[in-house]
C-alpha angles and dihedrals in degrees: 000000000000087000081063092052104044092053088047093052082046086060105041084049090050096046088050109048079040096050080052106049083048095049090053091043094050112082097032084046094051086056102043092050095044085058093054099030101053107217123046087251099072098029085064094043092058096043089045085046090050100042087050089050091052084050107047092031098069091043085052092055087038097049087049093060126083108244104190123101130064113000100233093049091050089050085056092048091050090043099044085044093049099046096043087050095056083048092054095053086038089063100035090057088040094057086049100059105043087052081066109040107093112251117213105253077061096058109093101262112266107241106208115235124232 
Protein backbone atom coordinates (compact mmCIF):
# COMPACT_ATOMS: atom_id res chain seq x y z
CA UNK A 1 0.00 0.00 0.00
CA UNK A 2 2.67 2.55 0.72
CA UNK A 3 4.36 1.51 -3.17
CA UNK A 4 0.66 3.01 -4.45
CA UNK A 5 1.14 6.14 -2.52
CA UNK A 6 3.83 6.84 -3.04
CA UNK A 7 3.34 6.64 -6.61
CA UNK A 8 0.18 8.69 -6.16
CA UNK A 9 1.98 11.47 -4.11
CA UNK A 10 4.82 11.06 -7.27
CA UNK A 11 2.01 12.03 -9.56
CA UNK A 12 0.10 14.90 -7.68
CA UNK A 13 3.82 16.51 -7.20
CA UNK A 14 4.51 16.10 -10.94
CA UNK A 15 1.04 17.57 -12.18
CA UNK A 16 1.61 20.32 -10.07
CA UNK A 17 5.38 21.68 -10.69
CA UNK A 18 4.24 20.83 -14.42
CA UNK A 19 0.61 22.89 -14.22
CA UNK A 20 2.80 25.43 -13.15
CA UNK A 21 5.35 25.53 -15.45
CA UNK A 22 2.33 25.53 -18.10
CA UNK A 23 0.51 28.18 -16.46
CA UNK A 24 3.71 30.49 -16.55
CA UNK A 25 4.49 29.34 -20.46
CA UNK A 26 0.86 30.03 -21.67
CA UNK A 27 0.26 33.76 -22.45
CA UNK A 28 3.94 34.59 -23.67
CA UNK A 29 3.55 31.13 -25.81
CA UNK A 30 0.22 32.18 -27.36
CA UNK A 31 1.99 35.10 -28.50
CA UNK A 32 4.88 33.82 -29.55
CA UNK A 33 3.08 31.18 -31.62
CA UNK A 34 0.27 33.77 -33.22
CA UNK A 35 3.32 35.69 -34.52
CA UNK A 36 4.78 32.59 -36.22
CA UNK A 37 1.48 30.74 -37.04
CA UNK A 38 -0.33 33.29 -38.76
CA UNK A 39 -4.17 32.91 -37.73
CA UNK A 40 -5.44 32.33 -33.82
CA UNK A 41 -6.35 28.72 -34.83
CA UNK A 42 -3.28 27.48 -35.11
CA UNK A 43 -1.67 29.61 -32.66
CA UNK A 44 -3.98 27.92 -30.11
CA UNK A 45 -3.49 24.58 -31.46
CA UNK A 46 0.20 24.80 -30.94
CA UNK A 47 0.02 26.35 -27.56
CA UNK A 48 -2.80 23.72 -26.58
CA UNK A 49 -0.45 21.10 -28.22
CA UNK A 50 2.98 22.65 -25.85
CA UNK A 51 1.54 23.08 -23.00
CA UNK A 52 0.13 19.20 -23.39
CA UNK A 53 3.65 18.08 -24.17
CA UNK A 54 5.17 20.04 -20.58
CA UNK A 55 2.34 18.18 -18.88
CA UNK A 56 2.47 14.52 -20.10
CA UNK A 57 6.17 14.64 -20.52
CA UNK A 58 7.15 14.82 -16.74
CA UNK A 59 4.44 12.01 -15.80
CA UNK A 60 6.00 10.07 -18.42
CA UNK A 61 9.55 10.46 -16.78
CA UNK A 62 7.94 10.14 -13.61
CA UNK A 63 5.86 6.92 -14.47
CA UNK A 64 9.19 5.36 -15.86
CA UNK A 65 10.94 5.62 -12.50
CA UNK A 66 10.65 3.09 -9.61
CA UNK A 67 9.15 4.72 -6.94
CA UNK A 68 9.53 2.32 -4.10
CA UNK A 69 12.25 2.69 -1.36
CA UNK A 70 12.78 5.51 1.35
CA UNK A 71 10.54 7.87 1.19
CA UNK A 72 12.80 10.91 0.94
CA UNK A 73 14.72 9.48 -1.60
CA UNK A 74 11.64 8.57 -3.55
CA UNK A 75 10.32 12.40 -3.12
CA UNK A 76 13.93 13.46 -4.84
CA UNK A 77 13.53 11.04 -7.47
CA UNK A 78 9.85 12.35 -8.19
CA UNK A 79 11.04 15.86 -7.92
CA UNK A 80 14.74 15.48 -10.27
CA UNK A 81 12.38 13.31 -12.98
CA UNK A 82 9.76 15.81 -13.03
CA UNK A 83 11.80 18.75 -13.42
CA UNK A 84 14.04 17.36 -15.89
CA UNK A 85 11.01 16.28 -17.72
CA UNK A 86 9.40 19.95 -17.99
CA UNK A 87 13.28 21.01 -19.33
CA UNK A 88 13.22 18.58 -21.82
CA UNK A 89 9.97 19.68 -23.30
CA UNK A 90 11.13 23.04 -22.64
CA UNK A 91 13.83 22.49 -24.90
CA UNK A 92 12.21 20.39 -27.34
CA UNK A 93 9.53 23.08 -27.92
CA UNK A 94 12.37 25.75 -27.66
CA UNK A 95 14.42 24.22 -30.50
CA UNK A 96 11.08 24.18 -32.54
CA UNK A 97 10.35 27.25 -32.50
CA UNK A 98 13.48 28.96 -33.15
CA UNK A 99 13.89 26.59 -36.42
CA UNK A 100 11.21 28.37 -37.38
CA UNK A 101 11.67 31.90 -36.38
CA UNK A 102 13.30 33.75 -39.50
CA UNK A 103 16.80 34.65 -38.87
CA UNK A 104 18.06 37.83 -40.45
CA UNK A 105 20.37 36.66 -43.29
CA UNK A 106 16.56 34.98 -44.42
CA UNK A 107 14.70 38.29 -44.56
CA UNK A 108 14.82 39.82 -48.77
CA UNK A 109 17.76 42.30 -48.56
CA UNK A 110 16.56 45.93 -47.85
CA UNK A 111 17.82 48.33 -51.23
CA UNK A 112 18.34 52.31 -49.73
CA UNK A 113 16.56 54.74 -51.40
CA UNK A 114 17.95 57.57 -52.65
Amino acid sequence: MASLSLTLVGWFITLALSSIAAAALWRPLLVLLGDLCGTEQRSRFWTIWSVAMVILVPMLAVSAVNLNGDVVQVLRGVVFYSVGGIVTALLGMGYAIWTRTPRANDLPARREVM
